[in-house]
N, C-alpha and C positions, 0 to 999 in steps of 0.2 A: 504494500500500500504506500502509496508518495506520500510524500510531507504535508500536499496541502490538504489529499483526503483524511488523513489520519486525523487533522487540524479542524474538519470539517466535522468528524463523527464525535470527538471531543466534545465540541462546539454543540452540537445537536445533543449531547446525552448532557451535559450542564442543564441547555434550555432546556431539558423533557424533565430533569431532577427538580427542577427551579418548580417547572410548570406542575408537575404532580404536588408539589408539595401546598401552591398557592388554591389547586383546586380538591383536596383531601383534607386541607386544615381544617375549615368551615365546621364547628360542632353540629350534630344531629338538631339539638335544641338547648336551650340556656332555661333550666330552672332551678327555682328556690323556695324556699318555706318562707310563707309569708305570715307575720303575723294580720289578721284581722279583726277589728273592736266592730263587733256587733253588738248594734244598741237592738232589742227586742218586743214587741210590741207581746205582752203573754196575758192570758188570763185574770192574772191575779195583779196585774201592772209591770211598767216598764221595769224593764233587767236590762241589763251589761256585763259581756264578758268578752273576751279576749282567744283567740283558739288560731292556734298554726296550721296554715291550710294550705295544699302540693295538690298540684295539677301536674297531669302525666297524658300522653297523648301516643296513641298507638295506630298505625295507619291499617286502615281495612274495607277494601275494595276501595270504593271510590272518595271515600270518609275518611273521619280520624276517631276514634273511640276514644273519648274523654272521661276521665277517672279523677274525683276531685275527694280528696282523706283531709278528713278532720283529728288534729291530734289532740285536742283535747273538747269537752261537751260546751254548749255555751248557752244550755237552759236546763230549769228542771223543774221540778214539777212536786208540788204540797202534796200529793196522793203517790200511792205508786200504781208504775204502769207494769202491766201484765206482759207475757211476752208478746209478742207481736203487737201493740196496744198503739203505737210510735211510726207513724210513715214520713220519713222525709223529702224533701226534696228543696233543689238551688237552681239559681241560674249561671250559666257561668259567661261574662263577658267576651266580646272578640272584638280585637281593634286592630287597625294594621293598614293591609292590601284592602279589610271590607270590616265593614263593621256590624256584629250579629249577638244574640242574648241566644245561646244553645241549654235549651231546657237540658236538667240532670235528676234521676232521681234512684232510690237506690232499697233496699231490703228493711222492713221493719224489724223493730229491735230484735236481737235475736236470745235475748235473756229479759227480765222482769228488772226494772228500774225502780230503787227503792225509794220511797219519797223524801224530797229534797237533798237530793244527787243529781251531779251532772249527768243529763242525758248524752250516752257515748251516741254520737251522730256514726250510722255504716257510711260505707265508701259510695259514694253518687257516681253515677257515669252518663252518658247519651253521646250522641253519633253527631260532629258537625262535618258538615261536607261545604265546603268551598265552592266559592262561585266566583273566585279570581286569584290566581296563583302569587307566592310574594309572601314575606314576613308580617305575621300575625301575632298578638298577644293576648295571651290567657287569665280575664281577673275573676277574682270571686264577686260572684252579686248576690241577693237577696236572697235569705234562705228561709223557708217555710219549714214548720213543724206543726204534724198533724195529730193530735192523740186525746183520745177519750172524747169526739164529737168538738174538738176547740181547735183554733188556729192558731201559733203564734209566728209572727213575722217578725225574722230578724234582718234587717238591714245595717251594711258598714258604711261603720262613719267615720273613717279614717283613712278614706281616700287610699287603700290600701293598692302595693305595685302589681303589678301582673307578675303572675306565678310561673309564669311560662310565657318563653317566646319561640315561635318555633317557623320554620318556610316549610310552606305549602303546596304544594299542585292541586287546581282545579281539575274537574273531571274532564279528561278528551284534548289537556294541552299540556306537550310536554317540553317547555319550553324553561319550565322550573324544575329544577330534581328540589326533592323534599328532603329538608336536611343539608343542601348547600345555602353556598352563601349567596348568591344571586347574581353576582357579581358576572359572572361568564358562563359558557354553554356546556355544558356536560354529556358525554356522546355514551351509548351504553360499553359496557367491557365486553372484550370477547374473551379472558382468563377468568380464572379463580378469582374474588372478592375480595384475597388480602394481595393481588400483583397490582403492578403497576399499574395506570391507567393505559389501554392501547391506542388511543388516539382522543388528543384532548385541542383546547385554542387558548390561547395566551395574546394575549393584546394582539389579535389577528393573525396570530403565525403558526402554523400548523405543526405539531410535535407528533413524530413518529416515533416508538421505542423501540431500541436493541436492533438488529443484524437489519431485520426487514427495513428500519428506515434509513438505514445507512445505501443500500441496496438500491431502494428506493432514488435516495438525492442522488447515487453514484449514475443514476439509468438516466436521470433527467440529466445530466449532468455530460454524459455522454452524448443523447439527443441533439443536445442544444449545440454541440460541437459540429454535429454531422449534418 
């Protein structure tokens, strides 16, 4: 091999090292536990309590299955409730690329709640599906509690951050991978899931990896001589 292609395939495996690495960084999604002051509107009068709330997002089919955990209860209740006595349910915020309130709601209690104990809230979840591709954020909204024939609504009032921010794809355009950064275009792999990317773009310059795109430049390269 001469000097210059040797110089050239160097050249190209830098740019393809550079270029994988700037479109493989991008995390899947950025979340956190959020604390939430839910002031609560209940039966027996206004309550306030505080509870650390994780939003998680799993993609499925054309949706994302949303799962929103309460770590600690942020009502309770002068009586006790029986088992299943307790139905909850939240909304969970969407802000971003679109903006959307994706109903959640989840399992009634699965044990008896002794009176005036923190009601342990189950894990809420529901399906949002996207109607435009691009970085979205996930907040908690208004949570309802339904038990013994009574409502109580709790709503936060402290402007609490989104739990979750994550990129999307809409249904039927693939112009977003979910999970990058948005930044540039993502072409599928034709290896295994932990190689290298096999053809990717970099501020418009086309990266080919290993032999095949050395082969490649070397052919064009030949071409354009003859």
């Amino acid at each position: 091999m001469s000097d210059r292609k040797r110089s050239t395939a160097l050249a190209l495996a830098s740019a393809l090292a550079a270029g994988s690495a700037v479109l493989l960084a991008a995390p899947a999604a950025q979340a956190a536990v959020i604390d939430v002051a839910y002031d609560c509107k209940t039966p027996i009068g206004d309550k306030s309590a505080v509870s650390p709330i994780d939003i998680k997002a799993v993609k499925e089919g054309d949706g994302y299955k949303l799962t929103m955990s309460f770590q600690k209860g942020v009502s309770s209740s002068p009586v006790e409730l029986g088992k299943g006595a307790m139905s909850p349910s939240a909304v969970i915020l969407v802000e971003g690329a679109e903006k959307a309130s994706v109903p959640v709601s989840g399992p009634s209690n699965p044990e008896a709640v002794p009176a005036n104990t923190p009601i342990k809230i189950t894990d809420l979840s529901g399906t949002f599906k996207p109607k435009k591709s691009g970085k979205v954020t996930f907040t908690a909204g208004v949570l309802t509690i339904k038990a013994l024939g009574t409502t109580t609504t709790c709503t936060p009032g402290n402007s609490p951050k989104p739990s979750l921010e994550l990129d999307v794809t809409a249904a039927g355009d693939g112009g977003t991978q979910s999970g990058g950064s948005g930044g540039g275009e993502t072409l599928p792999q034709t290896g295994p899931t932990d190689s290298a990317l096999a053809l990717g773009t970099l501020g418009g310059t086309v990266l080919l990896s290993g032999a095949v795109g050395v082969l490649w430049l070397t052919r064009r390269g030949r071409q354009a001589r003859s």
